[in-house]
C-alpha positions, 0 to 999 in steps of 0.5 A: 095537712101533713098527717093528711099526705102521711095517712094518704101514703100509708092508705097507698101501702096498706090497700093500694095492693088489694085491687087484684084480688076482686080479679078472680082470675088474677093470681094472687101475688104477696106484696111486702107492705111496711106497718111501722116503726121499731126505734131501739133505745140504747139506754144509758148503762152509766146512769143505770137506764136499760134499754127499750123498745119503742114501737110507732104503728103507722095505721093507727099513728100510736106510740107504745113506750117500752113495748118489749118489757110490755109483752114479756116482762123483760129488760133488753140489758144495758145497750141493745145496739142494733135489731132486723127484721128478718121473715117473721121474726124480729132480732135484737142483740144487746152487747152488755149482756152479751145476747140476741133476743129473737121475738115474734115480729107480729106479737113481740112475744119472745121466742129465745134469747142467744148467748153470744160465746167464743167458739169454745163457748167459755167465754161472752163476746158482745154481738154487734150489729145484724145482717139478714141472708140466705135464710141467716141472720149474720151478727158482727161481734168484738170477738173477731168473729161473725156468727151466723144464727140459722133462722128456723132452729135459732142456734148459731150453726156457722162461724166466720174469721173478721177483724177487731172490733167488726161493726156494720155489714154488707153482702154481695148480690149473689149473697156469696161475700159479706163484708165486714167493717172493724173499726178496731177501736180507737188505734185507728188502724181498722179494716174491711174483712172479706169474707167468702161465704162459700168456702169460709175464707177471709180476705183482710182489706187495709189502705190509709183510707180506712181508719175507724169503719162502722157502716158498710155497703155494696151498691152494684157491685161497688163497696162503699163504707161510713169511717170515723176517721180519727180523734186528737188524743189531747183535743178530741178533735175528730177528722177525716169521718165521711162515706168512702168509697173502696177502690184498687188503689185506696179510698176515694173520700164522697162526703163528710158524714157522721152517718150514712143510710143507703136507698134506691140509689142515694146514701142519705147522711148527716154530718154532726162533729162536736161542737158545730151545727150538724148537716143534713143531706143526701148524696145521689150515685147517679150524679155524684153530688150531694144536696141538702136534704132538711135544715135540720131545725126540727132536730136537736142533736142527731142519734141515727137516720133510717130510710122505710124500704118500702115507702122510701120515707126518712126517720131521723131520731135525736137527743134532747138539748140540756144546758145547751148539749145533748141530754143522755139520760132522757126520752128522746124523739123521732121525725119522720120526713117524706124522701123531699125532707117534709116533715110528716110526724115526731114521735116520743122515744125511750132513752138513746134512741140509736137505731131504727128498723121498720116492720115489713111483712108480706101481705 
């Protein structure tokens, strides 16, 4: 019965759209439509696995293992840490190797791998996460730095001033101000970069709120961000990990969360501390309360969390369990939940699978 509600929500998408078109005299209007699922596998660099790409089409519901190596004959390094999807093309960067492979989003066929270098271009710097704007694709990296790689000749045509150690990012409406979260590694002293997009200038944001930010949003103006709070040096104990929200004064703590992904007005989060059995839930803006989104019986230990911005469903990947902790070095998997948090599909994945984008083209 599931597989029924999922094939009837995607037949919605995948043809709900075509009616106008037996309309003659009614315009045609392109509608973005969402074809499936990108899982990044991380890989373990420690026991040698390189990172994969798995793909999960939703028409036909096939999974397809290591499907870049498949199309071009090529490994993703050691941690392919984040991808987009960005007008045509899909990106991912891989911190190890210091590169962004820029592929067709349709046939995966590569079209160029970026090297990420310092400004003077002597020196590698380990790109980060992505951000898609104004016909760029921002990347973060651990060289104080956010790049911006032009769309149409592939090459890095702009450089920003951040903090150490920048994460995820997050642009205003006008797309005039990208804000950066530097987590600035374990001293936990990180901060927020401001940065104007118009003239080049940066503005650094600090207060006691912000200690290890890795995530970033701005929802109507207001920014939020996922920090990781602290850990004891002795204990490894974390702290103080939740969605905040920034304000004048500081940082106003919403909810313990581990991750955080934002949709349509809800940040859907879990919250996994070491050693005690995660949570999963879902914090509403509009009523400033969080509510319980899955039991979490269907996931052994988290990787991340994704919201499709077409259909609004929810991907949850995780690690399996190996003497009763998460297991590194083995295939992991996928669930896929419709926005009540009722399973519709799982899926296989590669190693790690941290991150999850969606393929959205125009129809």
């Amino acid at each position: 019965m599931k597989k029924v509600i999922l094939s009837a929500l995607l037949a919605t998408t995948f043809f709900g759209f075509t009616s106008c078109s037996d309309n003659d005299d009614a315009p045609y209007v392109p509608v973005t439509v969402s074809t499936g699922i990108y899982v990044l596998n991380e890989g373990n660099s420690y026991s040698g696995i390189n990172g994969s790409l798995t793909t999960f089409d939703y028409l036909t519901q096939e999974t397809t293992q290591n499907a870049y190596k498949k199309v071009n004959g090529i490994e993703l390094g050691g941690t392919p840490n984040d991808a987009i999807v960005y007008g045509s093309k899909l990106y991912i960067c891989s911190s190890d190797e210091s590169m962004v492979f820029v592929a067709d989003n349709t046939t995966l066929k590569q079209k160029k791998q970026i090297e990420i270098r310092n400004a003077a271009g002597d020196t590698k710097v380990m790109p980060r996460e992505f951000l898609a704007a104004n016909g760029k694709v921002y990347v973060s990296t651990y060289g104080k730095e956010v790049l911006a790689i032009d769309t149409v000749s592939l090459t890095v045509t702009a450089r920003y001033a951040c903090g150490t150690n920048a994460e995820g990012m997050a642009i205003t409406a006008d797309g005039k101000t990208l804000y950066v979260a530097n987590s600035d590694g374990y001293t936990y002293k990180g901060s927020i970069s401001a940065i104007n997009l118009t003239d080049g200038t940066t503005k650094t944001i600090e207060n006691s709120g912000i200690k290890n930010p890795t995530r970033i949003f701005v929802v109507n103006g207001q920014v939020y961000f996922l920090d990781m709070g602290s850990y004891d040096p002795v204990t490894w104990t974390q702290s103080g990990e939740g969605l905040y929200r920034l304000t004048d004064n500081g940082s106003d703590k919403l909810a313990e969360a581990s991750e955080v992904k934002y949709h349509a007005g809800k940040f859907y989060m879990y919250h996994a501390r070491y050693g005690e059995t995660a949570t999963y839930s879902v914090y509403d803006l509009s009523t400033g309360k969080e509510s319980t989104f899955i039991d979490g019986t269907d996931i052994a230990a988290p990787a991340t969390i994704a919201i499709d911005p077409v259909l609004g469903s929810v991907i949850i990947t995780s690690y399996n369990l190996s003497g009763g902790y998460a297991d590194y070095s083995t295939d992991g998997y996928a669930v896929i939940y419709d926005a009540a948090g009722i399973k519709q599909k799982q899926f296989v994945t590669g190693v790690g699978p941290a991150t999850v984008v969606f393929n959205t083209v125009l129809k």
